[in-house]
C-alpha positions in Angstrom: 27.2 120.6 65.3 25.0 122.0 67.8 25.4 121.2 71.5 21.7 120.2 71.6 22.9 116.6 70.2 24.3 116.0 74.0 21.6 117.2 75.9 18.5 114.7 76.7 15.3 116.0 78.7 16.3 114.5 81.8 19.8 116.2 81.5 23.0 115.8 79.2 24.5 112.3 77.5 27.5 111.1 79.1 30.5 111.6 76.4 31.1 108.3 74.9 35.2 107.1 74.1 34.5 107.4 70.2 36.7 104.0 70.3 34.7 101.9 72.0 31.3 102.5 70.6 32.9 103.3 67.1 34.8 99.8 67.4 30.8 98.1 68.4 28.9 99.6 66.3 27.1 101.9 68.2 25.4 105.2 68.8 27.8 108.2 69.2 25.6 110.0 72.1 23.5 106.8 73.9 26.0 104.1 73.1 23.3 102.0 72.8 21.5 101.9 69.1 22.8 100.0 66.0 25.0 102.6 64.0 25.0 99.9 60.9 22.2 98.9 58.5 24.0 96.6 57.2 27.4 95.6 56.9 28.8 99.1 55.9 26.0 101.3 55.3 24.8 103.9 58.0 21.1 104.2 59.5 19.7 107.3 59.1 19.0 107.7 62.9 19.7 105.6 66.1 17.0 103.6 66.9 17.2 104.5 70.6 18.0 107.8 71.3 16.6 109.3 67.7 20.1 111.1 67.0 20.3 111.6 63.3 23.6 110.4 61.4 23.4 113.0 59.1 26.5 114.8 60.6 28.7 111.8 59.2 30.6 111.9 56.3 33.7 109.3 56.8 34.4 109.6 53.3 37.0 107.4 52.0 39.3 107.5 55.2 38.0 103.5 56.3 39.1 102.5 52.8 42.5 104.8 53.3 43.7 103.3 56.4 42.5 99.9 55.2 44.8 100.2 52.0 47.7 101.8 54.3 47.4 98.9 57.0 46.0 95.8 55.6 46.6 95.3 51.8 50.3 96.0 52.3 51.2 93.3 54.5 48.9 90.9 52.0 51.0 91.8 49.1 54.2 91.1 51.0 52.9 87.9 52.2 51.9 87.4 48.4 55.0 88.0 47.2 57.2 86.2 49.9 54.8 83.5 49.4 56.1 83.0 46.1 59.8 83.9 46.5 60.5 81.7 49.1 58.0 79.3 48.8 57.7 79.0 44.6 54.0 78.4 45.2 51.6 77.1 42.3 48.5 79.9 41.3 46.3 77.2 43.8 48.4 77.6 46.4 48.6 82.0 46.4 44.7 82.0 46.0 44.3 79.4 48.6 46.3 81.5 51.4 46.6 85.1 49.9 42.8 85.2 49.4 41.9 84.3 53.6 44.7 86.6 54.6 43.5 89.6 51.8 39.7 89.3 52.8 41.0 89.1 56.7 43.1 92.3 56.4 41.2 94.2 53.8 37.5 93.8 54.4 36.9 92.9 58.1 38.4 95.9 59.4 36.5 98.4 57.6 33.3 98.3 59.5 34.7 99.0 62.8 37.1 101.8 61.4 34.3 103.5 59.8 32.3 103.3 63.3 35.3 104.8 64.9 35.2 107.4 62.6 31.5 108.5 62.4 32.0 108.6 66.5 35.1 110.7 66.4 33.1 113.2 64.4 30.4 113.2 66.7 32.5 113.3 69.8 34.8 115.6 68.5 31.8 117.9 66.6 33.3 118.1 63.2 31.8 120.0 61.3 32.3 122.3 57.9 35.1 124.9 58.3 34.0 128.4 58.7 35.0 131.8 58.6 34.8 133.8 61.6 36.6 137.0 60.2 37.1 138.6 56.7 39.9 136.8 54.7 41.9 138.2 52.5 44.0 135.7 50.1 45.2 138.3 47.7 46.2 141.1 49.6 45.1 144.1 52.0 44.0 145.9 48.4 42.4 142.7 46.6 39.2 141.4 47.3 37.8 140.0 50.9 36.0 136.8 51.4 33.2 137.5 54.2 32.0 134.7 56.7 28.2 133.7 56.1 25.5 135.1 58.4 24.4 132.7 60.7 20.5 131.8 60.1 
């Protein structure tokens, strides 16, 4: 990511704790435009300071840390829900349902926002070469890094 992103014409963007305006919803650079459209869907650009979100990718990892850190405590409150408690079908959809939609939903807006900050903060970006590889050998065949445009 170019360095370009930080810099405004009166001078440079403060750097942003990717947890805080991840966590809001907000801007990676101004902290102050909408990073959403929507509940989980990304803008294509903050409203405020124009940056463009096309440098985010979170992939699956909201969903990932979700399924690691939510839906595993709702199955074992499902399940000693019914050991202990012999509940009816009513009775697991009536508490297990709240407590999955609490867990497994709600937190994955603010985890993707943390995310798409952290890359931005932390410029990730594509992996490159910066030297000629060699993966089978001295003798076999070298991978060369691309020319930069």
């Amino acid at each position: 990511m170019p360095d370009t992103l930080r810099t405004t014409p009166d001078g440079e963007w403060p750097p942003l704790d990717p947890v805080r305006t991840g966590i809001k919803g907000r801007c990676p650079r101004c902290g102050e435009g909408a990073l959403f459209d929507g509940f989980l869907r990304l803008r294509p650009a903050c409203p405020h300071c124009g940056l463009d979100y096309g440098f985010a990718d979170p992939a699956d990892g909201p969903a990932f840390f979700v399924i690691c850190f939510g839906c595993i405590p709702a199955v074992i409150f499902a399940l000693m829900l019914e050991i202990f408690g012999n509940a009816s079908l009513i009775t697991q959809l009536l508490l297990t349902g709240p407590f999955l939609v609490a867990t497994c939903v709600l937190p994955l807006r603010p985890l993707k926002g943390w995310l798409v900050c952290s890359q931005f903060f932390f410029k990730a970006g594509e992996g490159q070469l910066s030297r000629p590889w060699y993966p089978y050998g001295a003798d076999g065949p070298a991978v060369l890094p691309r020319k930069k445009r």
